[in-house]
C-alpha positions, 0 to 999 in steps of 0.5 A: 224488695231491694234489686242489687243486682242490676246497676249497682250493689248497695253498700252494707252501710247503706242497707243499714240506713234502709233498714233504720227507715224501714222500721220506722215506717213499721216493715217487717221484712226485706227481701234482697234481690241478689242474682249473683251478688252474692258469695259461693265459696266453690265459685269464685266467679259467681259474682265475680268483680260484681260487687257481691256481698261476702258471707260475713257482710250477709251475716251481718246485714242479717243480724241488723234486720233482726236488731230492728224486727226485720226478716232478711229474706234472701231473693235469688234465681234459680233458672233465668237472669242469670246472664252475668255468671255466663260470662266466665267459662266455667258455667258455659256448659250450664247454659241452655241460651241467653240467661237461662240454666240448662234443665237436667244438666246435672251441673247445674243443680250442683250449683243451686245446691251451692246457692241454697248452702250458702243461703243456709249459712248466710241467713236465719231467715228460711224464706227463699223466693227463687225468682223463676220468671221471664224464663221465656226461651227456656227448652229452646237453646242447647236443650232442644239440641240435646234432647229435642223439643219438649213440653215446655210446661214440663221443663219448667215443672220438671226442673223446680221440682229439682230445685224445690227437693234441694230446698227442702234439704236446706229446711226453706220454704218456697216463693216464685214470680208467677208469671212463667205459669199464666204465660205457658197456660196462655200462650206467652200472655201474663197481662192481658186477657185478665178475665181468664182463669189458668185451667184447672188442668195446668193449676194441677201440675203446679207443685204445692210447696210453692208460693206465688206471686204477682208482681206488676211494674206496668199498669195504673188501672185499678181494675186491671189489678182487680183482675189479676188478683182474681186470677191469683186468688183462684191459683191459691184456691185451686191448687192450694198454694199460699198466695201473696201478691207484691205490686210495684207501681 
């Protein structure tokens, strides 16, 4: 996975040079990380003055990765990190609080509808992962004024079920950060406690078109991944998801 949406937006010149090394070394996919760094023809501001890719330079980047054997997955955000679009106006009424998206405003499905079209466009590839992590005040902004406080769990589910119907219109197949789930089931926790599996009633409310999966930028103890694959393993068998786990240390 290549971020280019914090600090700067690789050149197409430059993920070409990425994906030559890439085969090289016998990879065969490239997820690209793009909050808002990419093109919505019906938002002119997402991405605005970002350096977002257009339609045509995805499509080519696209084509590339395919010449060398590479899948060019599509990486994007459907619920939180996306504070930089919440600079413009027109996305105000969207916004739940920090960079978060306002769950059951219609409005803001509209947009994802637009993210999974252009996807769809824009790429072969009908993989998405669609980030969903470190959602951590989600329900606790404008929601809650509106509607009153609810079982965040619910939200969260609520809302990727939406997002997961569109997708499906779109024919892709599904993947997010698993981190929002082991914190709802433990009280904010992802990382430690590691011996204890998510209960079986919370695996159960996980919809079943969805993969998760681990990611980790914070340990060097192998024994700490060990457990955390365990846990994993235990989410795929129980609620029967198609589990893969990306670490990056």
């Amino acid at each position: 996975m290549l971020d280019c949406s914090r600090n700067a937006v690789a050149t197409v010149d430059t993920l070409k040079e990425l994906l030559d090394k890439m085969a090289l070394m016998g990879y065969n996919r490239l997820q690209l990380y793009t909050e808002d760094t990419y093109e919505i023809k019906e938002y002119p501001n997402f991405g605005h003055m970002r350096g977002r890719y257009s339609g045509e330079e995805l499509k080519d980047i696209d084509a590339y990765a395919a010449s060398k054997g590479i899948e060019l997955m599509p990486c994007i955000q459907v619920l939180a990190h996306l504070n930089q679009i919440f600079r413009w106006s027109e996305f105000e009424s969207i916004n739940d609080c920090n960079d978060i998206l306002l769950v059951d405003e219609p409005e803001t499905y509209k947009l994802i509808e637009n993210m999974f079209r252009s996807l769809a466009e824009n790429f072969v590839s009908r993989n998405v992962n669609i980030g969903c992590d470190e959602a951590h005040m989600v329900g606790l902004g404008k929601f809650l004024n509106r509607y009153g406080y609810q079982d965040r769990f619910e939200i969260v589910n609520r809302h990727l079920r939406k997002v997961l119907d569109i997708a499906t219109r779109y024919g892709f197949r599904c993947s997010m950060w698993s981190d929002m789930y082991f914190r709802l089931a433990f009280d904010g926790d992802y990382y430690k406690n590691s011996d204890k599996p998510i209960p079986p009633e919370v695996l159960e409310r996980i919809p079943k078109n969805i993969s998760l999966i681990y990611w980790d930028y914070y340990s060097t103890d192998i024994e700490h991944y060990r457990k955390m694959f365990i846990r994993h393993n235990g989410c795929a068998k129980i609620s029967r998801l198609d589990l893969r786990c990306k670490i990056c240390v």
